[in-house]
Backbone bond lengths (Angstrom), bond angles and torsions (degrees), N, CA, C in turn:
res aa  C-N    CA-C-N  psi(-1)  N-CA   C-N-CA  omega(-1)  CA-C   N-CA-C  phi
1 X - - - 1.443 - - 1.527 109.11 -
2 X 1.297 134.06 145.47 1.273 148.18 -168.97 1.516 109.03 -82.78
3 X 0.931 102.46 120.72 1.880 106.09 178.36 1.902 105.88 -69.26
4 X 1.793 101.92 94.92 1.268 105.19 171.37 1.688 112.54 -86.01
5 X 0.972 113.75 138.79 1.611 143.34 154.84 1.470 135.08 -78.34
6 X 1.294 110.64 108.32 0.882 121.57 -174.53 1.809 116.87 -89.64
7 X 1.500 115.95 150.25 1.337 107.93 177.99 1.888 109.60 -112.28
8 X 1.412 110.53 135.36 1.488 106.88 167.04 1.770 97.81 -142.95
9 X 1.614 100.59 171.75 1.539 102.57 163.18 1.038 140.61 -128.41
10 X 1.034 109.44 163.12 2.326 106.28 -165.79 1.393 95.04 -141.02
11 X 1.656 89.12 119.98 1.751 101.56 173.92 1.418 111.48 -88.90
12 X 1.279 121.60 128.51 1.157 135.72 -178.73 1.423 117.14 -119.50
13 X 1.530 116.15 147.94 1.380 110.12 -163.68 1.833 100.11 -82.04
14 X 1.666 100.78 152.17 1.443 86.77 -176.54 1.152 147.82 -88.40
15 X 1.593 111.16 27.21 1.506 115.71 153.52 1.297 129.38 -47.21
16 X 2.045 88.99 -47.69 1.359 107.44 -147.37 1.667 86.99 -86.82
17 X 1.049 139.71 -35.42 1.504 138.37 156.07 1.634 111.06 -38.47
18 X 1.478 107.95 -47.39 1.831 85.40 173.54 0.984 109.83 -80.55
19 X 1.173 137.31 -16.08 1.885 120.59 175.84 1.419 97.39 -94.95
20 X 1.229 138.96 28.90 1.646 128.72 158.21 1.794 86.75 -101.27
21 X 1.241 135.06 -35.83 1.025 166.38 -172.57 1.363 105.29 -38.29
22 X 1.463 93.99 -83.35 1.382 114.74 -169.90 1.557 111.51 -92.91
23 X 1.344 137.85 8.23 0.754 136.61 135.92 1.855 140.18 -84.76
24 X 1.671 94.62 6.27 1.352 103.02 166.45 1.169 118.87 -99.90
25 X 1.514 100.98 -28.01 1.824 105.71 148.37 1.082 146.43 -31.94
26 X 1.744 110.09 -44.15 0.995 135.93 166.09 1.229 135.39 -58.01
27 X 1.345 98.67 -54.68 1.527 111.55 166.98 1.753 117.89 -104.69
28 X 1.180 110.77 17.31 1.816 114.66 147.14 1.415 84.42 86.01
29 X 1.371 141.16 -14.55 1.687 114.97 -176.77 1.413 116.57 -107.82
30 X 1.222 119.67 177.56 1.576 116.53 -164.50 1.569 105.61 -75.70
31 X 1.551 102.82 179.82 1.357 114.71 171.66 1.264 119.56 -58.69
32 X 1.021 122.73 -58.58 1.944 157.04 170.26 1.628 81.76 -24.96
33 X 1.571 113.68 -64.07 1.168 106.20 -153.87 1.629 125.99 -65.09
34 X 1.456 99.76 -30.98 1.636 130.46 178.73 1.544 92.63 -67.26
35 X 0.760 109.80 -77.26 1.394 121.29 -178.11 1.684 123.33 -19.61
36 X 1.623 96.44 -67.76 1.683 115.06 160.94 1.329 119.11 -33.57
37 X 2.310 102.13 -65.13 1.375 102.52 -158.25 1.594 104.97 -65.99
38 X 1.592 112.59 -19.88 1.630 112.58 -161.05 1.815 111.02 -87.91
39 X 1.243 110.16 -1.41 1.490 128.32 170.29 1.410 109.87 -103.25
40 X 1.195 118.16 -29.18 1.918 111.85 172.29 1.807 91.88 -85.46
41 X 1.196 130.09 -45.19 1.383 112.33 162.09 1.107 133.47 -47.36
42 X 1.558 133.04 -27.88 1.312 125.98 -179.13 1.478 99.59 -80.58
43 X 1.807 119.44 -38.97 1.438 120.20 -164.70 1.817 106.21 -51.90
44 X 1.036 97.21 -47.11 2.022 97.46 -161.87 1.314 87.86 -91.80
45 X 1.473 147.65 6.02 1.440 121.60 139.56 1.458 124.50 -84.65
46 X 1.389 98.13 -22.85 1.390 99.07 -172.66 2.002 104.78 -69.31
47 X 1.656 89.67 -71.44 1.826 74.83 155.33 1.303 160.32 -24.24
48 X 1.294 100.81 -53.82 1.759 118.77 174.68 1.313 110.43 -63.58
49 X 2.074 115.12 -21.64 1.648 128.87 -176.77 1.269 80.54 -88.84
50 X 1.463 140.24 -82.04 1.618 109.81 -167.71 1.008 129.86 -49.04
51 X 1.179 130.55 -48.90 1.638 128.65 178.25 1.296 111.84 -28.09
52 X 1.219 84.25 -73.69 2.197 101.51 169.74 1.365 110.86 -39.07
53 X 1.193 112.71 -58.00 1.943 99.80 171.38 1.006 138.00 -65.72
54 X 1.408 109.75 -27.12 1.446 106.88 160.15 1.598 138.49 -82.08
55 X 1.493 102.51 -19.02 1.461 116.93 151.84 1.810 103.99 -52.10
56 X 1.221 106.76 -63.27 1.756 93.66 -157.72 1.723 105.10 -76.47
57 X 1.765 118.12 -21.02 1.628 107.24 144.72 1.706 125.88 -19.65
58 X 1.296 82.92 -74.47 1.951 119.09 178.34 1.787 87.66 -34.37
59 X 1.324 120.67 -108.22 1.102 141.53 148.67 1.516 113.42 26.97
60 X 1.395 110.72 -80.29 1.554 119.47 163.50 1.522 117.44 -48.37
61 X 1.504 116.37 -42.33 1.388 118.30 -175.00 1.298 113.15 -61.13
62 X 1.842 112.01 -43.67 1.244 109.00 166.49 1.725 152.29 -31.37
63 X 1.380 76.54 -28.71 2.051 94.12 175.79 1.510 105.36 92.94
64 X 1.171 113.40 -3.55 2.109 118.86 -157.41 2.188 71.93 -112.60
65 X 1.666 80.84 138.49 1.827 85.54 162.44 1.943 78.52 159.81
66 X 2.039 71.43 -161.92 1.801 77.12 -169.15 1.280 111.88 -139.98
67 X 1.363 116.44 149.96 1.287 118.19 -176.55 1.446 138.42 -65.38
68 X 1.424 137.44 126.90 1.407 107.86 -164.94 1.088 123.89 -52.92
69 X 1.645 131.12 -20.83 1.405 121.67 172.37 1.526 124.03 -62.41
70 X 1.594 94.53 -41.75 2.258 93.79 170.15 1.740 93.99 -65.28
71 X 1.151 130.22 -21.99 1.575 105.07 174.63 0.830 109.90 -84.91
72 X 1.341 139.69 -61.54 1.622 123.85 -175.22 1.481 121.46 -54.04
73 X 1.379 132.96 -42.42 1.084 130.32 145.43 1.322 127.59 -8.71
74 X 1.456 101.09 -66.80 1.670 123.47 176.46 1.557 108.91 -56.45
75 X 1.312 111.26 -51.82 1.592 104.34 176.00 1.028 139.01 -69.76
76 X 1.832 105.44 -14.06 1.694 118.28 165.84 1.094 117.87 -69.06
77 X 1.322 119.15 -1.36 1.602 123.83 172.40 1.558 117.15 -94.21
78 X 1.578 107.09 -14.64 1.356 102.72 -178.42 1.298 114.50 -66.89
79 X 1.869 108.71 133.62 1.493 115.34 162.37 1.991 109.74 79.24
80 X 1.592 82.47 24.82 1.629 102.47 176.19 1.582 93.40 -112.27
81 X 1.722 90.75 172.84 1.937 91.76 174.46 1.419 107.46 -95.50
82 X 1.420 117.88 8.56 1.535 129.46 176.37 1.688 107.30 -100.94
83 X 1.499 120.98 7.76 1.589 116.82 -144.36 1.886 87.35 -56.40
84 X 1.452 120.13 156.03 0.936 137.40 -157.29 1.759 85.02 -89.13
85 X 0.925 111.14 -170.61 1.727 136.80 136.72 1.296 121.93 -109.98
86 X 1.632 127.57 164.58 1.313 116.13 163.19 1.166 135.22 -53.34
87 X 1.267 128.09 127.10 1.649 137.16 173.92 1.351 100.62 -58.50
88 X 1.284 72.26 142.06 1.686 91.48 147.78 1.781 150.81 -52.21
89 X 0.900 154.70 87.37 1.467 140.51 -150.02 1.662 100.82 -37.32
90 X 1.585 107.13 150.84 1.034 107.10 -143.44 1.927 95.96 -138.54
91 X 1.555 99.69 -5.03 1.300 113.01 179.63 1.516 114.82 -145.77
92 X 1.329 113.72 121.71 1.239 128.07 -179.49 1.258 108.31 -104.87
93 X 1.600 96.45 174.07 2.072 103.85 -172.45 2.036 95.27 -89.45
């Protein structure tokens, strides 16, 4: 099946129209196009940020996690020649 396209519009204030603007300038393709790739970019970040939050929701609800002291602990090791790995959960329900 053919990838149809649909058209709608979004008013934007016109700064942010000259830097969609002038950055299609830049890189030689249309507005439409900036526009598209920078809205399928927000979609699969914006997603991949909920997903993720609601996993570590999930996660939290569980009662299993860790205490800020095994975390801070854990992070005083970062970028040492001892750097830890992740602990273990350290609190149950």
């Amino acid at each position: 099946m053919a990838n149809v396209s649909g058209t709608f519009s979004v008013r934007l204030p016109d700064s942010l129209r000259d830097d969609v603007d002038a950055l299609a300038e830049l890189t030689k393709r249309s507005r439409s196009y900036i526009v598209k790739e920078a809205v399928a970019l927000y979609m699969k970040d914006r997603t991949a940020y909920l997903r993720d939050l609601n996993e570590a929701v999930a996660d939290a609800d569980s009662g299993f996690g860790h205490s800020g002291e095994q975390v801070f602990d854990w992070m005083k090791t970062w970028g040492t020649e001892d750097e830890a790995s992740p602990p273990a959960p350290d609190l149950e329900p």
